[in-house]
N, C-alpha and C positions, 0 to 999 in steps of 0.2 A: 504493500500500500504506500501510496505518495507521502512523505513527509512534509507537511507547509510551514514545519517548526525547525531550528536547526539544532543538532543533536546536541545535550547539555551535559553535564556534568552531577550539580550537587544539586538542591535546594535553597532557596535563599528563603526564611523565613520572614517577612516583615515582622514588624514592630510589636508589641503585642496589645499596648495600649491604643488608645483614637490617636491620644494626644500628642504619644510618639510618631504615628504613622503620618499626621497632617504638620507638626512640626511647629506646633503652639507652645509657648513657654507654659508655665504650671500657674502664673499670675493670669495669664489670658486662658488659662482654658480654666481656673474658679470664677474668674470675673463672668464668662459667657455661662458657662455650664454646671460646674462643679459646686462654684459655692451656692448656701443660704440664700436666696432671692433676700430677705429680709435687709440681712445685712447691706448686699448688694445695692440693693435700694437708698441702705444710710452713706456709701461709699460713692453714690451719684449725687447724693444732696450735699453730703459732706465736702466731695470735692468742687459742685457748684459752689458751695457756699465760701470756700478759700480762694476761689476765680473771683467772685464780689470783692470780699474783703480789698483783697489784695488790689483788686484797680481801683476801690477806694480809698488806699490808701496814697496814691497818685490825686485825687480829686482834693483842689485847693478850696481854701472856707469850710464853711457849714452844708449841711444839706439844705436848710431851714435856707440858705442864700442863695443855693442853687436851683431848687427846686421847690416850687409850693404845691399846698393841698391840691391841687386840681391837677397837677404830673402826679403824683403819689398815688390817687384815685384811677389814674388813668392807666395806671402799672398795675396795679390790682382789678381790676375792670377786665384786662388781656387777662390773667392768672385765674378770674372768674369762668368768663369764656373755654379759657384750656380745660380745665376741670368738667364742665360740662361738655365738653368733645369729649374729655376718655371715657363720661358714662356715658354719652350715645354710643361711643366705640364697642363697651362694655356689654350691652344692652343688644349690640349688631351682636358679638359673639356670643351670647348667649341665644338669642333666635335661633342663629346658624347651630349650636351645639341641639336645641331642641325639634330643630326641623328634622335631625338626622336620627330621632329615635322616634320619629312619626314614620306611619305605613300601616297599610290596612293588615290582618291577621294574618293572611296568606305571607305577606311581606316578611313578617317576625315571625311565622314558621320556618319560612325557607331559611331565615338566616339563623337559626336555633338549628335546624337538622346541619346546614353546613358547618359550623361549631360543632358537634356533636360529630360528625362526620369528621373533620379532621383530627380532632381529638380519639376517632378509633385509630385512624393511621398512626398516630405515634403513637398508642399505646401496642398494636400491632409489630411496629419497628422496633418499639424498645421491649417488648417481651410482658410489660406488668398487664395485671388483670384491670385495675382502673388508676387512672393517672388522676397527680394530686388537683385539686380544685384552687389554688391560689396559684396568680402566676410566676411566683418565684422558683416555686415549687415545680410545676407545670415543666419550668425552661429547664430547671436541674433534671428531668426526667430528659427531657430531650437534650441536653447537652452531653448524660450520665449513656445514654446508648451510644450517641456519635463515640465517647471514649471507649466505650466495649467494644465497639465495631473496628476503632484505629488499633485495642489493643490484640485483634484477634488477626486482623493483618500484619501485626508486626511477628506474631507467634506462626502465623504461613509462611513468612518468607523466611523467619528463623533458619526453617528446615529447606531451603532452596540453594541452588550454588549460590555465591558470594560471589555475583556480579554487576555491572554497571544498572542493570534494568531493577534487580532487587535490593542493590544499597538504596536506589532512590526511591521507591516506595518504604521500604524502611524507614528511611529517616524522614519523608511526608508523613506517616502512620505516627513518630514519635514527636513531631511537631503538632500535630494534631491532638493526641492525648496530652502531653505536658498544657498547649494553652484550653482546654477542654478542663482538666483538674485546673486550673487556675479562675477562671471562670467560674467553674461550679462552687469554689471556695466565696467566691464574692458573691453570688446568690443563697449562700445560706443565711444569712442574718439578714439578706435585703427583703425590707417589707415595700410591698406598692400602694403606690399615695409616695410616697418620696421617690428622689429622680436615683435611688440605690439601682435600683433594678436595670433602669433603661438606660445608666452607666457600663453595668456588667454588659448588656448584650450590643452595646455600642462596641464594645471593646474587643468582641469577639465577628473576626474579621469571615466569616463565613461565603463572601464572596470569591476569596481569596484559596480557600481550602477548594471551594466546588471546581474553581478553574483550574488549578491544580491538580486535583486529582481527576479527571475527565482528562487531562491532558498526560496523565502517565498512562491512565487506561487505552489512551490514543496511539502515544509513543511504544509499547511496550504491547500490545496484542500480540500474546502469540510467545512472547519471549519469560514472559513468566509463569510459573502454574497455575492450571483452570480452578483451582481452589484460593489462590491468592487474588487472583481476578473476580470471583463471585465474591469475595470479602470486601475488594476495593469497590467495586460498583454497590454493594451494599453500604460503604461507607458513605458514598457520593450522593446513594439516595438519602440517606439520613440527615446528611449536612443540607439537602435540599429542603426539609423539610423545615428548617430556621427561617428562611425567609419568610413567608408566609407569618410566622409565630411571629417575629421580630416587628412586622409592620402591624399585626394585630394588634398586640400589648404596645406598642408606642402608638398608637392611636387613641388607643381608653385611655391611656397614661395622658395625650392632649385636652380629653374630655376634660379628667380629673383634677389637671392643673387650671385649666380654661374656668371653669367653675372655683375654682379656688379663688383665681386674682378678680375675676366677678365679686365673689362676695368679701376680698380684702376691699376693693374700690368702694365698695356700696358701704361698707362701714365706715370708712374715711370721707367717703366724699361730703360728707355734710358738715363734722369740723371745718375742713378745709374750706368750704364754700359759705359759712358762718366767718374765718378767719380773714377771708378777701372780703366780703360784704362789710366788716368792720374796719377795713383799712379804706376802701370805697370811699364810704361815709361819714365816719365818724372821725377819720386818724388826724390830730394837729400834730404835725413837725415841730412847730414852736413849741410845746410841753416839754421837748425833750433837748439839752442844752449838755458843752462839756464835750469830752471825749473818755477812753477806753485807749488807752498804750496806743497814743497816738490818731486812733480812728474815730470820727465823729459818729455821738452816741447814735443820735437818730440814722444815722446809715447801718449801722449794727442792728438798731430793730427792724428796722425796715427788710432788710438783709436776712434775717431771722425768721421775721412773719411770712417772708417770699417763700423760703423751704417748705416752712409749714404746709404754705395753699398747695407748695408741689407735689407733695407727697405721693398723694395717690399714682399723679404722674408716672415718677420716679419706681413707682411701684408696679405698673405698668409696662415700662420701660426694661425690668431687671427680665421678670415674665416672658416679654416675648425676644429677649437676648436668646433666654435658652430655646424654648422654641423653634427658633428660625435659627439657629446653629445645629440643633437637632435635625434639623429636616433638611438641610443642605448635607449634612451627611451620610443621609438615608434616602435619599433621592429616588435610588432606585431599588425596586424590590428585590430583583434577578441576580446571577452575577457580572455582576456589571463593575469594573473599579472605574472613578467619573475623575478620580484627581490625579495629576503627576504629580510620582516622588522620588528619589534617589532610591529611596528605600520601597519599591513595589512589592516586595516578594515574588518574583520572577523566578523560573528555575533557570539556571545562571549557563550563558553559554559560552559553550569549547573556545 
């Protein structure tokens, strides 16, 4: 059979982390992903809040000299405005989150049997009589056979000559199970409702394994034994089976967070919009005289109450960081790799 690959050598395993693989510092990938939203959230105001200071600390005079009630009004007024954009935004995702669990009976049968239905398939590939019902649990079943499957290919070629076609499934089979236990270790304490879970199966590069191994089964037909080949095609079918799982659970995982910063917004947004309404209206800059280690007072409150209105904002803002870095990563269901990297995991050639 024609070869369209040129004949290689070893394996190159990529990285095993995202964070490794896409080549983000560990500050940029908690700022997007990893860390607290919460926090995150005080690290946007906080650092808004030291960009004020700081260029009012440049601004000559008073505020009270530079600026009267009717600019100060008129700066909370915008701040009012924004605040009421992120609940109609708020208000848009949620419709959109409720529109997607409407459908007539038929509708949520068919998609209850096709759940149920893929849920025999892995329980079929991985051997158990019923798979666990949480989905940390769920992916440790399906991670826990892909590593039965990599380790029963590595026990076939054990017993094969020691050559170019079986060192390299070898060591794909032991790439496989090593980042497979590593994974499974990080889904055990991960509960869902936290971003634990869709960290773990971020991390687990499965696009990479299926192209992989479909391309040694390609290379290598014929040259290794009909018992190591039923092993590795069973492997390749199991790793197939992630994709599907992976965009499932990262989509309820969307729901779940979606609903989440809804209802942080909707509890904030009414201080917030009480906090601008009183700067609006009622705020005198004259009241507040003097400075603070140099910065004039009334810029410091002003400065202050500004955060405040943002909040929700900024809370907003943290949310669909991850999100929309989530989903640029996951773009594609299939195996598909969509980004260049020095480090592809490529099997490495002559």
């Amino acid at each position: 059979m024609e070869k369209t690959e040129t004949e290689t050598e070893t394996i190159a395993p990529p990285a095993n982390t995202m964070r490794e693989r896409v080549g983000y510092s560990r500050a940029k990938m908690w700022f997007l992903v990893e860390g607290n939203r919460w926090l995150v959230s005080g690290v946007l105001l906080l650092v808004t809040f030291a960009i004020v200071v700081l260029a009012g600390v440049f601004v000559s005079g008073s505020v009270a000299d530079a600026f009267d009630n009717s600019t100060i009004a008129s700066l909370f007024q915008s701040i009012f405005l924004a605040i009421v954009t992120s609940v109609a935004l708020t208000l848009a995702i949620g419709q959109l989150i409720l529109s997607q669990e409407m459908g007539h009976l038929g509708e949520q049968r068919e998609k209850m049997l096709s759940e149920v239905s893929f849920r025999g398939d892995v329980e079929q590939s991985a051997g158990v009589g019923v798979s666990p019902a949480t989905p940390a649990g769920f992916l440790r079943t399906l991670i826990r056979a892909v590593e039965e499957k990599a380790t029963r290919v590595k026990e076939s070629v054990a017993d094969d000559a020691d050559d170019e076609a079986t060192a390299q499934v070898a060591e794909f089979a032991e790439v496989v199970t090593d980042h497979s236990q590593q994974i499974d270790a990080d889904l055990e304490t991960a509960e869902f409702g936290s971003f634990d879970v869709v960290s773990a199966i971020l991390d687990y590069n499965y696009s990479w394994k299926v192209r992989t191994g479909r391309r040694l089964q390609d290379k290598h037909t014929g040259a290794i034994a009909e018992r190591t080949e039923e092993r590795l095609d069973a492997l390749v079918r199991n790793l197939q089976l992630f994709g599907p799982a992976r965009q499932y659970f990262k989509l309820i995982y969307y729901q779940h967070e979606l609903i989440d910063v809804s209802r942080v917004l909707l509890y904030t947004v009414m201080p917030a919009l009480g906090v601008s309404a009183y700067m609006s209206f009622a705020f005198d800059v004259n009241r507040f005289s003097g400075s603070v280690v140099g910065i004039d007072t009334a810029f410091l409150v002003i400065s202050f109450v500004a955060m405040i209105g943002l909040f929700p904002f900024a809370v907003l803002v943290a949310f669909i960081f991850r999100l929309i870095t989530v989903s640029q990563r996951t773009l594609t269901i299939g195996p598909f790799i969509l980004r260049e990297s020095s480090d592809s995991g490529q099997i490495k050639e002559v």
